[in-house]
N, C-alpha and C positions, 0 to 999 in steps of 0.2 A: 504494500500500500504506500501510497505516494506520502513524504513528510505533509503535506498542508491536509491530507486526506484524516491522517490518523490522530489528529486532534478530537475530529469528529470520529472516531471506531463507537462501536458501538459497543461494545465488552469494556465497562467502568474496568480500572486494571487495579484501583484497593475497595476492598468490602469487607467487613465482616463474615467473621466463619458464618454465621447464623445466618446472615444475607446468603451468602454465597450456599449454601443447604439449602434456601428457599428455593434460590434459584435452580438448582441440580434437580430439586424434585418437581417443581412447574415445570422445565426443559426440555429435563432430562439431557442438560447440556454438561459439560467436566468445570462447570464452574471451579475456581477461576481460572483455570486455562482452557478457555476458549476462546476461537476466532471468530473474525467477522463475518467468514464465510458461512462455522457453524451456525451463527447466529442468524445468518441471512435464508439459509436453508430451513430454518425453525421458522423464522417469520412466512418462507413463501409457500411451508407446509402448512402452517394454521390458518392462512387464509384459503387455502385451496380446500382445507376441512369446512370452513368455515361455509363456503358456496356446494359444498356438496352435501353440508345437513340441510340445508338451503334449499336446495336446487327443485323441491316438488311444492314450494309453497315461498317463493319470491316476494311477494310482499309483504312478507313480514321480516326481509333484512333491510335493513337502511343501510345505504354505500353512500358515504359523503366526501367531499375532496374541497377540504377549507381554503386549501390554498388557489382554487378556481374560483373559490368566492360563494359555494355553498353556506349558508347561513340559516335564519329561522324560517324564510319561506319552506325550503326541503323539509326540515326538521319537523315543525308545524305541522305543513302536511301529514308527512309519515304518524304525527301524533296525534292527526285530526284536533289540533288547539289553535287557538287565534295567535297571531302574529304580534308580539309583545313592541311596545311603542317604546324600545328604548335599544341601542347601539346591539349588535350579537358581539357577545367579548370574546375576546384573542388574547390570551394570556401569554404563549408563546409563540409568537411571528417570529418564523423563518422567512429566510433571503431563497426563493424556490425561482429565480430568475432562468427563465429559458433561454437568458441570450449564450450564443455559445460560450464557454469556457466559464460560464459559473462554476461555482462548486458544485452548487447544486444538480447542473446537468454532467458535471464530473461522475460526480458519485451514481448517477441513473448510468452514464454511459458502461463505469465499472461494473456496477450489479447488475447490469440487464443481462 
Protein backbone atom coordinates (compact mmCIF):
# COMPACT_ATOMS: atom_id res chain seq x y z
CA UNK A 1 0.00 0.00 0.00
CA UNK A 2 1.11 3.22 -1.01
CA UNK A 3 2.65 5.67 2.06
CA UNK A 4 -0.30 8.46 1.72
CA UNK A 5 -2.67 5.39 1.39
CA UNK A 6 -1.89 3.79 4.75
CA UNK A 7 -2.63 6.54 6.88
CA UNK A 8 -6.06 5.61 5.80
CA UNK A 9 -5.73 1.37 6.24
CA UNK A 10 -8.27 0.24 7.64
CA UNK A 11 -7.00 -2.32 10.60
CA UNK A 12 -6.51 0.49 13.64
CA UNK A 13 -2.69 -1.08 14.37
CA UNK A 14 -3.17 -0.55 18.68
CA UNK A 15 -6.35 -1.94 20.47
CA UNK A 16 -6.82 -3.55 23.39
CA UNK A 17 -6.61 -7.20 23.80
CA UNK A 18 -10.55 -7.05 24.69
CA UNK A 19 -11.10 -4.87 21.55
CA UNK A 20 -9.14 -6.95 19.42
CA UNK A 21 -11.34 -10.55 20.86
CA UNK A 22 -14.25 -8.60 19.86
CA UNK A 23 -13.17 -8.07 16.81
CA UNK A 24 -11.67 -11.80 16.08
CA UNK A 25 -15.01 -13.17 17.15
CA UNK A 26 -17.60 -10.59 14.94
CA UNK A 27 -14.79 -11.27 11.82
CA UNK A 28 -13.46 -13.85 12.43
CA UNK A 29 -10.41 -11.97 11.31
CA UNK A 30 -6.59 -12.78 13.21
CA UNK A 31 -7.20 -9.46 14.82
CA UNK A 32 -4.50 -7.69 15.35
CA UNK A 33 -2.64 -8.95 12.44
CA UNK A 34 -4.71 -8.29 9.93
CA UNK A 35 -4.69 -6.73 6.53
CA UNK A 36 -6.47 -4.45 4.45
CA UNK A 37 -7.07 -6.96 2.01
CA UNK A 38 -8.55 -9.40 4.92
CA UNK A 39 -10.51 -6.66 5.87
CA UNK A 40 -11.64 -5.67 2.47
CA UNK A 41 -12.79 -9.34 1.70
CA UNK A 42 -14.88 -9.20 5.09
CA UNK A 43 -16.47 -6.03 4.01
CA UNK A 44 -17.23 -7.34 0.21
CA UNK A 45 -18.50 -10.65 1.94
CA UNK A 46 -21.11 -9.02 4.26
CA UNK A 47 -22.50 -7.07 1.83
CA UNK A 48 -22.95 -9.69 -0.72
CA UNK A 49 -24.76 -11.73 2.59
CA UNK A 50 -26.40 -8.87 3.07
CA UNK A 51 -28.20 -8.72 -0.77
CA UNK A 52 -28.69 -12.38 -0.61
CA UNK A 53 -30.85 -12.44 2.70
CA UNK A 54 -32.40 -9.60 0.79
CA UNK A 55 -32.69 -10.79 -2.42
CA UNK A 56 -36.65 -12.25 -2.26
CA UNK A 57 -38.05 -9.31 -0.51
CA UNK A 58 -36.01 -5.85 -1.64
CA UNK A 59 -37.94 -3.58 -0.06
CA UNK A 60 -37.32 -3.98 2.99
CA UNK A 61 -33.28 -3.16 2.55
CA UNK A 62 -32.57 0.43 2.23
CA UNK A 63 -29.16 1.20 0.05
CA UNK A 64 -28.11 4.64 0.79
CA UNK A 65 -24.83 6.52 -0.67
CA UNK A 66 -24.43 9.80 1.53
CA UNK A 67 -21.89 10.91 -0.40
CA UNK A 68 -24.25 11.28 -3.67
CA UNK A 69 -26.29 13.20 -1.58
CA UNK A 70 -28.85 10.70 -0.21
CA UNK A 71 -30.60 12.27 2.74
CA UNK A 72 -34.09 12.28 4.48
CA UNK A 73 -36.08 12.23 1.21
CA UNK A 74 -34.72 8.28 0.79
CA UNK A 75 -34.60 7.68 4.23
CA UNK A 76 -38.35 9.03 4.81
CA UNK A 77 -39.48 7.30 2.33
CA UNK A 78 -38.07 3.95 3.16
CA UNK A 79 -39.63 4.92 6.63
CA UNK A 80 -42.83 6.05 5.28
CA UNK A 81 -42.27 9.48 7.96
CA UNK A 82 -42.49 13.00 6.80
CA UNK A 83 -39.48 14.81 5.96
CA UNK A 84 -38.09 16.67 9.06
CA UNK A 85 -37.68 20.70 8.51
CA UNK A 86 -34.33 20.82 9.71
CA UNK A 87 -30.56 20.35 7.84
CA UNK A 88 -29.89 15.91 7.44
CA UNK A 89 -26.59 15.94 9.73
CA UNK A 90 -23.19 14.73 8.41
CA UNK A 91 -21.18 14.06 11.33
CA UNK A 92 -18.23 12.70 9.40
CA UNK A 93 -17.70 14.27 5.66
CA UNK A 94 -15.29 12.78 3.77
CA UNK A 95 -13.32 14.40 0.67
CA UNK A 96 -15.05 11.34 -1.97
CA UNK A 97 -13.88 13.77 -4.81
CA UNK A 98 -14.02 11.98 -8.27
CA UNK A 99 -11.62 14.06 -9.86
CA UNK A 100 -8.93 11.95 -10.84
CA UNK A 101 -6.01 11.37 -8.60
CA UNK A 102 -8.10 11.83 -5.26
CA UNK A 103 -7.45 9.72 -2.66
CA UNK A 104 -10.59 9.00 -2.63
CA UNK A 105 -10.73 7.57 -6.36
CA UNK A 106 -7.12 6.11 -5.30
CA UNK A 107 -8.21 3.95 -2.93
CA UNK A 108 -11.66 2.75 -5.21
CA UNK A 109 -9.01 2.23 -8.03
CA UNK A 110 -6.89 -0.04 -5.46
CA UNK A 111 -9.92 -2.09 -4.13
CA UNK A 112 -11.81 -2.48 -7.06
Amino acid sequence: MDQELSQYACAPKKASEELNEIRRTLYGLPFPNVTDDQLLERYRSHNQQVMEYFKDRPESLLIVDWAAGDGWAKLCQFLDKKIPAKPFPHANRGDYSKRPGSLWQRMLEKWA
